[in-house]
N, C-alpha and C positions, 0 to 999 in steps of 0.2 A: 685492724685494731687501731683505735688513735694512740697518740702519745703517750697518755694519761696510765696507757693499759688495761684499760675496764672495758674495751668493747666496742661495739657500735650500741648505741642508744635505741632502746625501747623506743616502738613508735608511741607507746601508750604514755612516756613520758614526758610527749608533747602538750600541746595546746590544744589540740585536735584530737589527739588519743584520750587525751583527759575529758573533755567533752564528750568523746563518743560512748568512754566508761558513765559517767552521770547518764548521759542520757537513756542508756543500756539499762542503766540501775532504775533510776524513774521509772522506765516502761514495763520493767518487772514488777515492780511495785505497786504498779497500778494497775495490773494485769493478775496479782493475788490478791488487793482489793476487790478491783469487779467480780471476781471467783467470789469470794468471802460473801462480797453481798447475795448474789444469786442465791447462794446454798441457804443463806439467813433466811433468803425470802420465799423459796418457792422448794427448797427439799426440808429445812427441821418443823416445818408448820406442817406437815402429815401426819396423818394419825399414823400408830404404828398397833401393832396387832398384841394385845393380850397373853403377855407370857408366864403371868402368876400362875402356883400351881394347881388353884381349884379353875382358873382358864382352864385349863391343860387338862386337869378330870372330868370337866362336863365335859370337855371336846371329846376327849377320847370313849368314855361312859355313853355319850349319845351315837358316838359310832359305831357301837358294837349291836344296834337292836336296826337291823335292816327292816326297811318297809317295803314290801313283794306284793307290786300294786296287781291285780284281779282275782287272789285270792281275795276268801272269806274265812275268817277263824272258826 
């Protein structure tokens, strides 16, 4: 303990430590940006599949009459 009685000092209290916090913080930051953009650019521009519910009744309506291909009616 020093004199003062508060400890030994944070390395992060330094010059160094405080530097190495920023720069920690910056490259997180810039590493949820690059994320951010990716997803903007190449996952929300997909179509996505038809969930309304007359979707949903022709899907399931035309799935119910099976076609039994080499008969003849």
């Amino acid at each position: 303990m020093t004199s003062s009685g508060q400890g030994a000092a944070s390395w992060f209290a330094t010059r160094a430590g405080r530097r190495y916090g920023v720069e920690l913080g910056l490259l997180l930051l810039a590493k949820l940006v690059l994320l951010s953009a990716l997803y903007f650019v190449f996952v929300a521009p997909q179509p996505h599949a038809d969930t309304s519910s007359a979707a949903m009744q022709s899907h399931l309506l035309d799935a119910q009459s099976p076609v039994i291909s080499g008969e003849s009616p």
